[in-house]
One Martini backbone bead per residue (centre of mass of N, CA, C, O) as a GRO file, in nm:
protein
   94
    1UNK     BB    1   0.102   0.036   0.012
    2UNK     BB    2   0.027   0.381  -0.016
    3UNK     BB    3   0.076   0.617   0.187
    4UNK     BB    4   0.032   0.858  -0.023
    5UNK     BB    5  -0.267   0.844   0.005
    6UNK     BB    6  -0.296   0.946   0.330
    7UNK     BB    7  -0.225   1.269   0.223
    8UNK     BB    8  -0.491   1.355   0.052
    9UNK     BB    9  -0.730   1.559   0.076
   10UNK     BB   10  -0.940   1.434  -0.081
   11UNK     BB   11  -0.920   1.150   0.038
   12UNK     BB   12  -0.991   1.222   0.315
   13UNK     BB   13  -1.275   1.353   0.255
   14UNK     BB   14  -1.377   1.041   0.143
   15UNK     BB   15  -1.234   0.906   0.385
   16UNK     BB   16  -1.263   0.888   0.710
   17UNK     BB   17  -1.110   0.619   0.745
   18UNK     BB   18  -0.803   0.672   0.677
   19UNK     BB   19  -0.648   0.698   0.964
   20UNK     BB   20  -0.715   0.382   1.051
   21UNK     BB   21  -0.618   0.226   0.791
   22UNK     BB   22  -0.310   0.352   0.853
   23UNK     BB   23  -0.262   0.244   1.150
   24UNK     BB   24  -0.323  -0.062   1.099
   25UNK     BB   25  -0.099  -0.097   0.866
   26UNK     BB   26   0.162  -0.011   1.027
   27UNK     BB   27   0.095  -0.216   1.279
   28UNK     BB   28   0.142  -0.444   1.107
   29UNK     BB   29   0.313  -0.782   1.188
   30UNK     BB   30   0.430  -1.039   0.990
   31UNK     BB   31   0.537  -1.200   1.199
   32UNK     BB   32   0.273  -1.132   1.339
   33UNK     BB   33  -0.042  -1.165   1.199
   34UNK     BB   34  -0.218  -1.336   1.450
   35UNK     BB   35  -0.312  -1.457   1.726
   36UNK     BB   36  -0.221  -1.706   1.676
   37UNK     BB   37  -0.010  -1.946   1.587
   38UNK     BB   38   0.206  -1.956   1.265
   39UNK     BB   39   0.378  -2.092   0.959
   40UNK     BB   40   0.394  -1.792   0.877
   41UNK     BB   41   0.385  -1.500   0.715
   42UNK     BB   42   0.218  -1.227   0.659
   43UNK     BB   43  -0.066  -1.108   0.526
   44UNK     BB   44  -0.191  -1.045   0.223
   45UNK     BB   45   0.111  -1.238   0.160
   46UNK     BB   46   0.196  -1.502   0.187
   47UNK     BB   47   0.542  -1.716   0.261
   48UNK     BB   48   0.408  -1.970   0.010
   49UNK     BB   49   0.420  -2.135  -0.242
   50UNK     BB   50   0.088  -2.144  -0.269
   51UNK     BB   51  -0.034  -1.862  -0.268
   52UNK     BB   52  -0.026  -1.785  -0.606
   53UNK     BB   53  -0.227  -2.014  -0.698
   54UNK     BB   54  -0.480  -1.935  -0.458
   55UNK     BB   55  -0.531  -1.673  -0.513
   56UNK     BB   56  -0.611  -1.702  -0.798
   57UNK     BB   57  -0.857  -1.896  -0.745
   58UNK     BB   58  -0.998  -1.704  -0.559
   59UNK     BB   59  -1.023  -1.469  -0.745
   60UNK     BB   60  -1.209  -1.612  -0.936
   61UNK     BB   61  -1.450  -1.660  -0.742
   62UNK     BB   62  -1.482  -1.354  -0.653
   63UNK     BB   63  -1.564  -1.266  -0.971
   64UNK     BB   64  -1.774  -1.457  -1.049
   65UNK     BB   65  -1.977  -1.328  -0.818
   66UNK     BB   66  -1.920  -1.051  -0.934
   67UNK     BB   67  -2.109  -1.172  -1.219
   68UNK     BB   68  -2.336  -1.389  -1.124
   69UNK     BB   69  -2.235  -1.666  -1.200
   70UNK     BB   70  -2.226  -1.686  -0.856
   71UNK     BB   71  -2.245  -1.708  -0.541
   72UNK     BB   72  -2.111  -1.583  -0.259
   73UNK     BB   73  -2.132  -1.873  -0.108
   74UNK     BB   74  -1.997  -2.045  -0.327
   75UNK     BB   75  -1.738  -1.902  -0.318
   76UNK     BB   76  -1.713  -1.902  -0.009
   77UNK     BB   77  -1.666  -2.256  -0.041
   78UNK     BB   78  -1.474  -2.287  -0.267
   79UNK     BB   79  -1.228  -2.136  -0.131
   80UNK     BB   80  -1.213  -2.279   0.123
   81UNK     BB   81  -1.155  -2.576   0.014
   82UNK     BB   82  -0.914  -2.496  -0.165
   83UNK     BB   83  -0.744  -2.405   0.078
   84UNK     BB   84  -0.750  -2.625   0.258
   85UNK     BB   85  -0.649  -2.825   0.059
   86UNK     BB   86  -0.331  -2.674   0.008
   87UNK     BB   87  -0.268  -2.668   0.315
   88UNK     BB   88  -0.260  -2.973   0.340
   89UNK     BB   89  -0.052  -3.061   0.114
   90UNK     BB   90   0.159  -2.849   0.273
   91UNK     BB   91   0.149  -2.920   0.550
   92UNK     BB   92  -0.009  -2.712   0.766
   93UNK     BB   93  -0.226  -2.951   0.814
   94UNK     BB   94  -0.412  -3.218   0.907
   0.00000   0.00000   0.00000
């Protein structure tokens, strides 16, 4: 993220959540990134092979939902069993 984007004043004019969402960035400790401890590091990138072709069939699936192609629970059901599925090959999960 780009912090200059909550420097813009017309940015915050248009964003009032704006000072928290950059706090929040700002807060966030890639190296503890929940609360539970997990076995990878990263935020909105998680630091494991799997995460790059994860993320694509995940975002597909939530594209196909905001095209009306499926629901979106149907999306979130989908992307959830990838996601479990993934994790357990690559020995994340049990």
């Amino acid at each position: 993220t780009r912090t200059s984007l909550y420097q813009n004043p017309a940015y915050l004019e248009a964003a009032p959540f704006a000072q928290m969402t950059l706090d929040s960035i700002m807060a966030a400790d890639p190296t503890n990134p929940t609360v539970e401890p997990v076995p990878y590091t990263g935020i909105q990138f998680v630091a494991i092979p799997e995460f790059q072709g994860m993320a694509t069939a995940i975002g597909q699936q939530f594209s196909a939902a905001l095209a009306g192609q499926t629901t979106a629970e149907q999306a979130l059901a989908s992307a959830q069993a990838l996601a479990t599925r993934e994790m357990t090959r690559g020995g994340y999960i049990k």
